[in-house]
Wavefront OBJ file of the C-alpha trace (Angstrom):
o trace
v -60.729 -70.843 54.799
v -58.979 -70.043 57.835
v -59.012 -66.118 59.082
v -55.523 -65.189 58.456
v -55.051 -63.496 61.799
v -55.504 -66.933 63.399
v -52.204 -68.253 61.784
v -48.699 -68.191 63.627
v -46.345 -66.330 60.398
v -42.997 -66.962 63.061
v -42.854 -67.634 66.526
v -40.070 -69.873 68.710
v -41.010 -73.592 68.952
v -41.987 -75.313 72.173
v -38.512 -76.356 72.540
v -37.304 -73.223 72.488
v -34.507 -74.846 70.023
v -36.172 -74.133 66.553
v -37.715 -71.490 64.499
v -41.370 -72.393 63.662
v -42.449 -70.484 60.082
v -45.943 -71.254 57.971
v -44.297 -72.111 54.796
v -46.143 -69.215 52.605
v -44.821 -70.955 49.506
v -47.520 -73.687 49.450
v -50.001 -70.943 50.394
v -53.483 -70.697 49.690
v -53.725 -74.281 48.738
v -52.001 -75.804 51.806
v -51.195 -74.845 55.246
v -48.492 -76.205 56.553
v -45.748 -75.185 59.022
v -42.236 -75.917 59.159
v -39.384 -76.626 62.070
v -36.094 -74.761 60.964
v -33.055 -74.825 63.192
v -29.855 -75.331 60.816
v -28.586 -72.087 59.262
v -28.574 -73.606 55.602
v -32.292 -74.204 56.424
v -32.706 -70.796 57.629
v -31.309 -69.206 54.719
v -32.968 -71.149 52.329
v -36.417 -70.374 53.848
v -35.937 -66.622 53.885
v -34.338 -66.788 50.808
v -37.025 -68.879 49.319
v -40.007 -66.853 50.488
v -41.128 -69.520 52.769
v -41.182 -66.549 55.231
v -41.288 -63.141 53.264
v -42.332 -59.478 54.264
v -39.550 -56.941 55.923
v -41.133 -57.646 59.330
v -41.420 -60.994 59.592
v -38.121 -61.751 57.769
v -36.940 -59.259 60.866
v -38.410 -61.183 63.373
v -37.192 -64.681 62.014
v -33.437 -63.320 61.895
v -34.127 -62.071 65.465
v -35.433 -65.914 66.464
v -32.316 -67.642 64.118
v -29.589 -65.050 65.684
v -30.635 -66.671 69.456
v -31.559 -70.411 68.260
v -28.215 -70.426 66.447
v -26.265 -69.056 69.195
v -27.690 -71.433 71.302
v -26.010 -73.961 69.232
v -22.225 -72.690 69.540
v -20.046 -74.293 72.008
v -17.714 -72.974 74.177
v -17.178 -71.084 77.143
v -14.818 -68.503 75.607
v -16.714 -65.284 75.110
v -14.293 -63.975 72.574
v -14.968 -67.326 70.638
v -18.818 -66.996 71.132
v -18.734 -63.316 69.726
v -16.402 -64.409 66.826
v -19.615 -67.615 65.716
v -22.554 -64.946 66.306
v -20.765 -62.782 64.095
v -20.015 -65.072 61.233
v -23.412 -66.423 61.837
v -25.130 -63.232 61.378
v -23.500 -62.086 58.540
v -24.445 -65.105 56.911
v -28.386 -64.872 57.321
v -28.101 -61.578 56.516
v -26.860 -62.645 53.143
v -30.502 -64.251 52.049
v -32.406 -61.162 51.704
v -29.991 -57.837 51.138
v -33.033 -55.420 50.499
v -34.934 -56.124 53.530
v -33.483 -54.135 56.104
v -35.683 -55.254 58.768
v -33.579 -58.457 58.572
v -30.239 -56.809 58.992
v -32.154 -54.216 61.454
v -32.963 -57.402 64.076
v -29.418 -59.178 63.408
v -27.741 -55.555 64.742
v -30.370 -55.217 67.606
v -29.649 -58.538 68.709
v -26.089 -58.325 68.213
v -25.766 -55.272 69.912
v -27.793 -56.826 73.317
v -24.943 -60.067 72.994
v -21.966 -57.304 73.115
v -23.891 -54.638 75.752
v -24.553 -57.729 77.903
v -21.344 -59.590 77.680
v -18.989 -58.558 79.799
v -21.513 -58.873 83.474
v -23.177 -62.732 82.113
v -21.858 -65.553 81.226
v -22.388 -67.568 78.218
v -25.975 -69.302 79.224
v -27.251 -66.133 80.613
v -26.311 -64.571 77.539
v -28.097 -67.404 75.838
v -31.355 -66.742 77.870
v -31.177 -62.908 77.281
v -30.824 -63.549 73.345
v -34.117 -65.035 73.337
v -36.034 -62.953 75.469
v -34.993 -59.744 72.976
v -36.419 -62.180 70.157
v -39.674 -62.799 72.059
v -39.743 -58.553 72.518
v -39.416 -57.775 68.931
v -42.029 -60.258 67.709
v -44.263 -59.021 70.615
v -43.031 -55.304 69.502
v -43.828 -55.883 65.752
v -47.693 -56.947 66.748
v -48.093 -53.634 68.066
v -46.205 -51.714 65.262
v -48.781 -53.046 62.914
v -51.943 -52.333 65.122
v -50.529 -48.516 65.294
v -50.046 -48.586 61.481
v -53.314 -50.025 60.851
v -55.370 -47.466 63.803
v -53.121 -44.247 61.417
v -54.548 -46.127 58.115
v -58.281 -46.550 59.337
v -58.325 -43.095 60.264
v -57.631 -42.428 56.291
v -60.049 -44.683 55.182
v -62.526 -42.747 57.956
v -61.854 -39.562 56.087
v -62.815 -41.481 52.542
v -65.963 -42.999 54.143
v -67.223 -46.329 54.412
v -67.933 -48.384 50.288
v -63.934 -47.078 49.642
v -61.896 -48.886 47.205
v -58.890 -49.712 48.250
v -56.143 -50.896 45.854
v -52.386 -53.124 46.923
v -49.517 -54.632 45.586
v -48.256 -57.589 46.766
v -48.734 -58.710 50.277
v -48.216 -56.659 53.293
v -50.997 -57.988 55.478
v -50.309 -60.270 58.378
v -48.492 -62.672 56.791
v -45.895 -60.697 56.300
v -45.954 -60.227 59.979
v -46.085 -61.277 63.822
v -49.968 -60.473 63.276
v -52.056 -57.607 61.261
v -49.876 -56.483 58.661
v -48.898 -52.963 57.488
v -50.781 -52.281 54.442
v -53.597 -54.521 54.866
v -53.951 -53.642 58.822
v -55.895 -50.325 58.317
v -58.627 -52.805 56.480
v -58.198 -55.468 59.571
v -58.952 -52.508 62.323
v -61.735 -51.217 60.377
v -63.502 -54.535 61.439
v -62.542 -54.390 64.388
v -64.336 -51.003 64.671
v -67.560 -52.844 63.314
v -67.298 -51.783 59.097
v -69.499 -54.146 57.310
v -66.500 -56.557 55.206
v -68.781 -56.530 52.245
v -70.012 -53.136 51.292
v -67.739 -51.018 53.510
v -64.952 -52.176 52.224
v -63.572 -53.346 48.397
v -60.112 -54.416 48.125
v -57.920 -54.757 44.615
v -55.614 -57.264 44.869
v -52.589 -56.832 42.383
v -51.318 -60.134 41.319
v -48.085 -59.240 41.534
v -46.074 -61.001 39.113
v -43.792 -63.267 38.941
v -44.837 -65.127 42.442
v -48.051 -63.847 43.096
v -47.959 -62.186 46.227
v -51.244 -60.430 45.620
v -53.269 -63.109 44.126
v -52.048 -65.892 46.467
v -51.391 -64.046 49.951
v -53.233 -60.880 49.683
v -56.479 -61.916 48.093
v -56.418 -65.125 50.790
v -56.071 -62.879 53.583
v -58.999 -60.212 52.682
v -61.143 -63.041 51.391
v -60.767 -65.077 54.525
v -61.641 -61.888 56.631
v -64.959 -61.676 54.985
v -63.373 -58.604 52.809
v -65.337 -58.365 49.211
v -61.731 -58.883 47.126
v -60.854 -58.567 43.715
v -57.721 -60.118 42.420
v -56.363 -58.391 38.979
v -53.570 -58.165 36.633
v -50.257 -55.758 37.259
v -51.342 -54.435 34.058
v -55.164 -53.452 35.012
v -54.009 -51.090 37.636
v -54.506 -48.263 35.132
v -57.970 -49.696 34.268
v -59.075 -49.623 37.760
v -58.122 -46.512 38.666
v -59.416 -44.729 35.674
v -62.977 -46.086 36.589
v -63.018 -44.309 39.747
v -63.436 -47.121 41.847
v -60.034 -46.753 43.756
v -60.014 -44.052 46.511
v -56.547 -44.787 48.044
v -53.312 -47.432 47.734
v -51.756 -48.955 50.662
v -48.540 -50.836 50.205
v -45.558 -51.933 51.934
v -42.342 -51.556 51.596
v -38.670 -53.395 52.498
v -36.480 -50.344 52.788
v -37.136 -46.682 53.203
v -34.440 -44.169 52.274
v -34.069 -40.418 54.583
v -35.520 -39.328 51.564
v -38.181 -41.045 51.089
v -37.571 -43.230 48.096
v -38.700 -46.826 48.528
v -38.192 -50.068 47.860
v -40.695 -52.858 47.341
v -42.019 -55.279 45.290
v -41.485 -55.344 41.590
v -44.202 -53.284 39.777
v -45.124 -50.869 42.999
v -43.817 -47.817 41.413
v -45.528 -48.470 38.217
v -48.881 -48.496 40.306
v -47.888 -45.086 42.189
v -46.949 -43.443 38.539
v -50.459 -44.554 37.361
v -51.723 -42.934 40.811
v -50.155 -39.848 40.839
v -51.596 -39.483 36.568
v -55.167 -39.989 38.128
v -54.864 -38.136 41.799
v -55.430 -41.458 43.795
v -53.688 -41.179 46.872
v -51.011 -43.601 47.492
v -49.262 -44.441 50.838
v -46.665 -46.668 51.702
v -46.513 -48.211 55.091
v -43.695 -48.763 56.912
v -42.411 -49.648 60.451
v -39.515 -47.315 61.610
v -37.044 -50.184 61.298
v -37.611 -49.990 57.607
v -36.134 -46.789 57.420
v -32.795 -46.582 56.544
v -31.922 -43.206 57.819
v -28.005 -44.265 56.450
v -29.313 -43.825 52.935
v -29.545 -40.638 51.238
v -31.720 -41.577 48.587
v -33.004 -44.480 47.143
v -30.282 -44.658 44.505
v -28.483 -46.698 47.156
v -30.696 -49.356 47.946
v -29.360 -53.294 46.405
v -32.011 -54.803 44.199
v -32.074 -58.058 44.726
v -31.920 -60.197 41.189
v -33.902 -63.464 41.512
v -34.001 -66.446 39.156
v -35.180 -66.464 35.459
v -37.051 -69.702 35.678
v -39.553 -67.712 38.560
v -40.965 -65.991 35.267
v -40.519 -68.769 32.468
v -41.740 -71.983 34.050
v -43.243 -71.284 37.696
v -46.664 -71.330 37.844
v -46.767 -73.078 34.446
v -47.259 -76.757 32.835
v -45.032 -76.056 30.213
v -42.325 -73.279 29.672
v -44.122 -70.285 28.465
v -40.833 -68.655 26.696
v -38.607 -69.785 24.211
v -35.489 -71.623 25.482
v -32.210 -69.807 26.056
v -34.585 -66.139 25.905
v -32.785 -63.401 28.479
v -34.893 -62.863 31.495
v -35.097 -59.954 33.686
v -35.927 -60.632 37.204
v -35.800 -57.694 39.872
v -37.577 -58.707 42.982
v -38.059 -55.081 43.444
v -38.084 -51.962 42.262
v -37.581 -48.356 43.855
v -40.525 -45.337 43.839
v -39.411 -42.060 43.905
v -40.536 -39.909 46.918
v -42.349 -37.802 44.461
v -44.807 -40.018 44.160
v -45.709 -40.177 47.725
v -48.845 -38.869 49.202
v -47.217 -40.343 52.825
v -45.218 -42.759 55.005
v -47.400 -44.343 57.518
v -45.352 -45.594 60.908
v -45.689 -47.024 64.212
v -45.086 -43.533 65.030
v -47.513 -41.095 62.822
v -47.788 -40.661 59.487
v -44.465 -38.696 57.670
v -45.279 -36.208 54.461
v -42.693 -34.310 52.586
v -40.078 -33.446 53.094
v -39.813 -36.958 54.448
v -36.228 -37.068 56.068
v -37.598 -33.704 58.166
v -40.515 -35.291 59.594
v -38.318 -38.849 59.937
v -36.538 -36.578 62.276
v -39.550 -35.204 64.063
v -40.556 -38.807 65.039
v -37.048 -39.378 66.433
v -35.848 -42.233 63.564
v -32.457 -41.611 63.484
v -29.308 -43.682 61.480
v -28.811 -46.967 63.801
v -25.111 -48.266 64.104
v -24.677 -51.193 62.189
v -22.463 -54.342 63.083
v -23.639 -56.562 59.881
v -21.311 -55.400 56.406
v -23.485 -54.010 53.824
v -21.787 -55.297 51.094
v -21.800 -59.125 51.664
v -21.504 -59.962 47.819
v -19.292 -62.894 48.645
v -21.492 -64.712 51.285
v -24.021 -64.570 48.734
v -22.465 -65.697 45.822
v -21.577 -68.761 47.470
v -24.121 -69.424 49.281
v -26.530 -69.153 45.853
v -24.144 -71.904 44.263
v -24.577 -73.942 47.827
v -28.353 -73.881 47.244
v -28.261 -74.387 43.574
v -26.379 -77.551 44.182
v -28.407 -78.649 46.928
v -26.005 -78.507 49.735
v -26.756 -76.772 53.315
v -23.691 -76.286 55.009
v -23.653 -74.856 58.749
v -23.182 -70.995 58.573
v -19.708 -71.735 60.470
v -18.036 -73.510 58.205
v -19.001 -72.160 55.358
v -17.873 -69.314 56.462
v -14.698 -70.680 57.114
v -13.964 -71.247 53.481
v -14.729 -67.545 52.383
l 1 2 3 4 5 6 7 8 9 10 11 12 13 14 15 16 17 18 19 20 21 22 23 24 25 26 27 28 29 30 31 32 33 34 35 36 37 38 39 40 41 42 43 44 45 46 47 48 49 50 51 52 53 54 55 56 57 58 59 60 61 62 63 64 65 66 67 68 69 70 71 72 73 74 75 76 77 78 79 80 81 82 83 84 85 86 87 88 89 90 91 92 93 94 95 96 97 98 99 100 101 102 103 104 105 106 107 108 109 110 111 112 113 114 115 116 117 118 119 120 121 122 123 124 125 126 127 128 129 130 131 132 133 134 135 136 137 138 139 140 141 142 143 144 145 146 147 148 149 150 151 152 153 154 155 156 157 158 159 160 161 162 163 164 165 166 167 168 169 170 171 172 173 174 175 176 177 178 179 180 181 182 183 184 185 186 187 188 189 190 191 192 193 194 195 196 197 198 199 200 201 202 203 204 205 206 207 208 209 210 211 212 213 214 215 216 217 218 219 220 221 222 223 224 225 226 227 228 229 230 231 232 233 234 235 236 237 238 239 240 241 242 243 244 245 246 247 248 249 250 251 252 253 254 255 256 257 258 259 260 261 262 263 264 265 266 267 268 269 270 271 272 273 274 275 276 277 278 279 280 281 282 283 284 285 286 287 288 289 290 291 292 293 294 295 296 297 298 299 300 301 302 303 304 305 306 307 308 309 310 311 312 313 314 315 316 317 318 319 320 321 322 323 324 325 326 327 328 329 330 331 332 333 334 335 336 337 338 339 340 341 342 343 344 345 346 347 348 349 350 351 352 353 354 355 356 357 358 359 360 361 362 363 364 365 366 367 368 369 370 371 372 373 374 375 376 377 378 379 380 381 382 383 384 385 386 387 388 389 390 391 392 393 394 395 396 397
């Protein structure tokens, strides 16, 4: 089993003309990567969870805002702005609760209109992809400064601590380390014994396994003494004593404080707060949405029925025609919150005060929150089969 850490999540291919992504779908069974340089493709993979985890979904839209501008066209400026814009409203589309993803698409959007008016098109090109290769580059070292502010928690708790997550946060879900499984990467780095310095409880995370398949590969191939178990055995665990803190992740982060991330994580910090385990979410500052007041105003993204009737499954495990509920997450309340861990420290109540402190502040936004009707259609594209170039689809809206 291959160490995690030595696997490529994103990066720019060779040709500088697609996006190469480990396809995290087929993962731990297979390892296989995948060339993706259409927009339909693009969407579908982020969409899909072929790529998944707020930053690496940021740094893919970062890579498929400059391969797809590299595709338009024209020497008109005003018509080049006009594509880029279309085209990043549509990517932005496949995952509306990651902000990260939204977060690159303005970051790189913003270079394209700083820079426009002193390059022309292909140096405007060139730049695009050097800001890509900076943010991917960037993200490495927002999880290593995540991970050093986590190990120096786990310090404080002493080496045999149990440490409990949901879903997958580690460097898959990355350029390289992770956010909530980094703290357990840099404590080997500092020489902790994998085995009996360090036991880590894997949630499952239903309905697509996150935990068991992603999470339990990574600790497992570090050496890591791993435990995969049920959503519902949280309460078990923790009850026996044997969990001394929770790390997870998390795809948006309200001024606030409230949350969002995978379905189920604020069921495990309600259990936490009932026993006194500490629980900490990690987050880059990207993921903070200093725009939102409160988590009330975060979109949950509703994902198919058939991901918890038949996937995963030789046979349909629920009677035909049965309603299905299907958030792909859910949001924590601040309340439950021992603290944020960033890039940039480590934020405790009141949150949005200490947000400010570490200089996060609300970041101008060029992509429209409410793209409803990109993703309706596109959903009935993808159901059908059909990958139509972002252009003119967007033509038709």
């Amino acid at each position: 089993m291959e160490n995690a850490l030595n696997l490529d999540t994103v990066k720019l291919a060779e040709n500088k003309k697609e996006i190469v992504i480990l396809d995290q779908t087929l993962l731990p069974n297979q390892c296989k990567y995948l060339n993706i340089s259409t927009a339909g493709d693009i969407w579908e993979a982020i969409y899909s969870l072929r790529v998944r985890g707020a930053p690496a979904i940021g740094v893919t839209g970062a890579y498929a805002y400059y391969v797809l501008a590299d595709q338009i066209e024209t020497d008109d400026k005003e018509e080049f702005v006009k594509e880029c814009t279309k085209m990043m409203e549509y990517i932005n589309s496949s995952r509306p609760t990651a902000v990260n993803l939204s977060w690159a698409l303005n970051r790189m959007h913003n270079v394209m209109l700083t820079e426009k008016n002193h390059m022309n098109i292909p140096e405007l090109k060139a730049r695009l992809m050097k800001e890509a290769d900076d943010i991917r580059e960037e993200d490495i070292q927002i999880s290593r400064n995540i991970g050093t502010y986590g190990f120096e928690l786990l310090e404080k708790l002493g080496k045999g601590v149990g440490i409990m997550t949901h879903c997958n946060a580690g460097t898959l879900a990355t350029a390289k380390y992770g956010t909530a499984l980094a703290p357990m990467y840099i404590a080997l780095e500092h020489g902790w014994d994998p085995k009996n310095d360090l036991h880590v409880y894997c949630d499952e995370t239903r309905p697509l396994l996150q935990g068991a398949r992603l999470s339990a590969y990574e600790m497992q191939a570090a050496g890591i003494d791993t435990y995969v178990q049920c959503d519902n055995m949280a309460s078990y665990t923790m009850k026996s004593g044997k969990i001394g803190i929770i790390f997870v992740g998390c795809d948006r982060v309200a001024a606030n404080g409230d949350f969002a991330n995978k379905i189920g994580t604020s069921g495990v910090a309600i259990i936490a707060k009932h026993y006194g385990v500490p629980f900490y979410v990690c987050a880059p500052s990207s993921t903070i949405d200093m725009t939102l007041e409160s988590g009330d105003e975060i979109h949950i993204e509703q994902r198919k029925g058939e991901e918890v009737t038949e996937m995963w499954y030789e046979k349909r495990m629920a009677p035909e025609g049965v309603g299905v509920v299907n958030p792909a997450f859910d949001v924590t309340d601040h309340s439950l919150v021992t603290g944020i861990i960033t890039e940039k420290g480590i934020a405790y109540e009141p949150f949005k005060e200490s947000f400010e402190k570490m200089g996060i502040k609300p970041v101008e936004k060029y992509v429209d929150k409410n793209n409803s009707h990109i993703q309706k259609n596109r959903n009935e594209d993808f159901h059908s089969g059909s990958f139509v170039n972002c252009i003119a689809h967007n033509d038709e809206q």
